[in-house]
C-alpha positions in Angstrom: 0.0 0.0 0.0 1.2 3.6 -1.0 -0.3 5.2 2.4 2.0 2.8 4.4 5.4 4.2 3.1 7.0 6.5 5.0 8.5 9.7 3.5 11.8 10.2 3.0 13.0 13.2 4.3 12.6 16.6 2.4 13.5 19.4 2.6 11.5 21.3 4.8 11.9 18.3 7.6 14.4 18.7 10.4 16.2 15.5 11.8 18.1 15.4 14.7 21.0 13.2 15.2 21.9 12.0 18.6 25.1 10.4 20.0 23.2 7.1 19.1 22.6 7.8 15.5 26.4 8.7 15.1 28.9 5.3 14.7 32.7 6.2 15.7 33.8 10.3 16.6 32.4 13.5 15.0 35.4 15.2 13.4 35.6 18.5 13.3 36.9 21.3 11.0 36.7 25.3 12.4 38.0 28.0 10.3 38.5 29.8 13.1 38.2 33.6 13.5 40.7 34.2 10.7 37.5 34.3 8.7 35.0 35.8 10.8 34.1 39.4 9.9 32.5 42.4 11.5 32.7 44.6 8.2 32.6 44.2 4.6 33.4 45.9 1.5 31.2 44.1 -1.2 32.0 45.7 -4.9 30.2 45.1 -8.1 29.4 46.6 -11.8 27.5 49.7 -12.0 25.4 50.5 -14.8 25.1 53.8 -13.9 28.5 54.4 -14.1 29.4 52.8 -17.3 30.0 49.5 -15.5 32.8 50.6 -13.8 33.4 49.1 -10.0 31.5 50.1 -6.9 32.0 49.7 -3.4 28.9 49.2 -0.9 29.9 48.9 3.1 28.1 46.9 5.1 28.4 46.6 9.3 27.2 44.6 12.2 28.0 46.7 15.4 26.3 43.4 17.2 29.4 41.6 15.5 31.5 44.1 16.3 30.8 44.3 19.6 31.7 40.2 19.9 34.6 40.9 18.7 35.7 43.1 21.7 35.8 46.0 19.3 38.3 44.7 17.2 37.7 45.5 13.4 38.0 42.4 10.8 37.3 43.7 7.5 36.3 41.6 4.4 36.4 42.4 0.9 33.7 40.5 -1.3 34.0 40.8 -5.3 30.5 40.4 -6.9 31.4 41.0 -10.9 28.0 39.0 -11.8 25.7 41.4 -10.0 25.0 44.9 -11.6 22.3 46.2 -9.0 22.8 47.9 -5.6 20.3 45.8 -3.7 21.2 42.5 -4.5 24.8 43.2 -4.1 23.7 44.3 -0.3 21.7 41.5 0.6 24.3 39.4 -0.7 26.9 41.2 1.5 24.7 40.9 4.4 24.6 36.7 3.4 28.3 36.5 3.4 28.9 38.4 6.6 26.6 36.2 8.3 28.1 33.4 7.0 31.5 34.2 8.3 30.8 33.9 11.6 29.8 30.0 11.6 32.7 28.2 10.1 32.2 24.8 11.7 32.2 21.8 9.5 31.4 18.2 10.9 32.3 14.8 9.3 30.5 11.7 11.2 29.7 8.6 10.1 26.0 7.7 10.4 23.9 4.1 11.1 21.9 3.1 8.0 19.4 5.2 8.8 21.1 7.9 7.7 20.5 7.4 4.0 17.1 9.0 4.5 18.9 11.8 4.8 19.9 14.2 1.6 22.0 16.7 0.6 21.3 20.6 1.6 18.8 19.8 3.8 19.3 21.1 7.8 20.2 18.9 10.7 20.0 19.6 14.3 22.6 17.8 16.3 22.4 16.8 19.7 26.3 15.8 20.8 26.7 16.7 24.6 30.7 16.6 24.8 31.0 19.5 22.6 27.6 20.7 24.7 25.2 20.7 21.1 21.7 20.5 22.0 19.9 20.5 18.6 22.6 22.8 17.2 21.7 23.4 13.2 24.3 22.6 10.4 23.2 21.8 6.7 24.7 18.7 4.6 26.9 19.3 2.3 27.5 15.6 1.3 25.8 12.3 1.9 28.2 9.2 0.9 26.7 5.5 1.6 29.7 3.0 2.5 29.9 -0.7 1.1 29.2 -2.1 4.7 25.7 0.1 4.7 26.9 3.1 7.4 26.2 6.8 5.7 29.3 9.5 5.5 27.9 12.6 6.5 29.9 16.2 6.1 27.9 19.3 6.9 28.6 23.0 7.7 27.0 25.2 10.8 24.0 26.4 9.6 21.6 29.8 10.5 18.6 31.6 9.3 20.0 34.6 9.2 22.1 33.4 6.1 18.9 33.4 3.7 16.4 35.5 5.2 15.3 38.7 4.0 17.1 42.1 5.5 14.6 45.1 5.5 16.4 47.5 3.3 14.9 50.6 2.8 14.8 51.6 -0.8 13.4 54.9 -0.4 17.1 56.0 0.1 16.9 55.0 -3.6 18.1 57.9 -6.2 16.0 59.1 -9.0 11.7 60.7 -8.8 9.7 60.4 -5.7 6.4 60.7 -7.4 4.7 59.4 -10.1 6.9 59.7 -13.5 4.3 60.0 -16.0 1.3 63.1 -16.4 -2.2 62.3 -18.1 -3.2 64.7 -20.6 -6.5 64.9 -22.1 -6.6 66.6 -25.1 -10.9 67.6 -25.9 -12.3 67.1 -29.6 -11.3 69.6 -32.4 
């Protein structure tokens, strides 16, 4: 019967993996406040200037303020992107990406063929003190012997969801751009 089959795992599902779920040692890879930013300089090809390059800073006092005041600046090329927004929201992607540069490898039971690649996980792993702590998989490998190689990166929402920028900062007419004329019969 159809009905009986369980789903496999989508997107939009969350699984969390406990010390159970996990065969051998979690290996870990941190890049380390090297590159975790506070600032960035994101520049890109304006139109409006005959495609030449522009520079857009972007800055998280919050970061900032983690960092014990210490500035770590960025620099972020975008030569695929010609408008002002979407350069921005990426910047403000990339900055929040820099701050979560942890990377786990584990190896999984069976059970963790179920799971696919770019979904989220939540980890529960109390040595390192994770309770349901979010990463996303990068790569799902199944082994001869049936155990699942998993490699996935710390995950948040902040990386993908929508800033509030304010376009009327934006340059150009405030109010309507076009005039109706009525012209009467001859």
């Amino acid at each position: 019967d159809v009905e009986d089959i369980e789903p496999v795992i989508g997107a939009n599902d969350i699984r969390n993996i406990t010390k159970d779920d996990i065969i051998g040692k979690i290996q870990l890879s941190d890049e380390g406040v090297r590159s975790a930013y506070n600032s960035l300089v994101a520049s890109f090809a304006d139109p409006a200037v005959k495609f030449e390059a522009r520079n857009i800073g972007f800055f998280n006092s919050e970061f900032l303020a983690s960092d014990k005041g210490v500035p770590k600046k960025g620099n972020l090329s975008v030569p695929g992107i010609t408008n002002y927004y979407n350069t921005r929201l990426l910047a403000e992607s990339y900055l929040n990406k820099s701050r979560f540069g942890l990377t786990v490898s584990m190896t999984l039971r069976y059970s963790g063929i179920l799971l696919l690649a770019g979904t989220v996980i939540e980890i529960t792993y109390p040595r390192y003190g994770w309770d349901n702590k979010p990463f996303r998989i990068d790569t799902v490998n199944m082994q001869p012997d049936g155990l699942v190689d998993i490699v996935a990166k710390e995950y948040d929402e902040s990386f993908y969801l929508e800033n509030r920028i304010d376009r009327s900062e934006s340059i150009g007419p405030t109010g309507p751009t076009t005039r109706i004329v009525t012209i009467g019969p001859p």
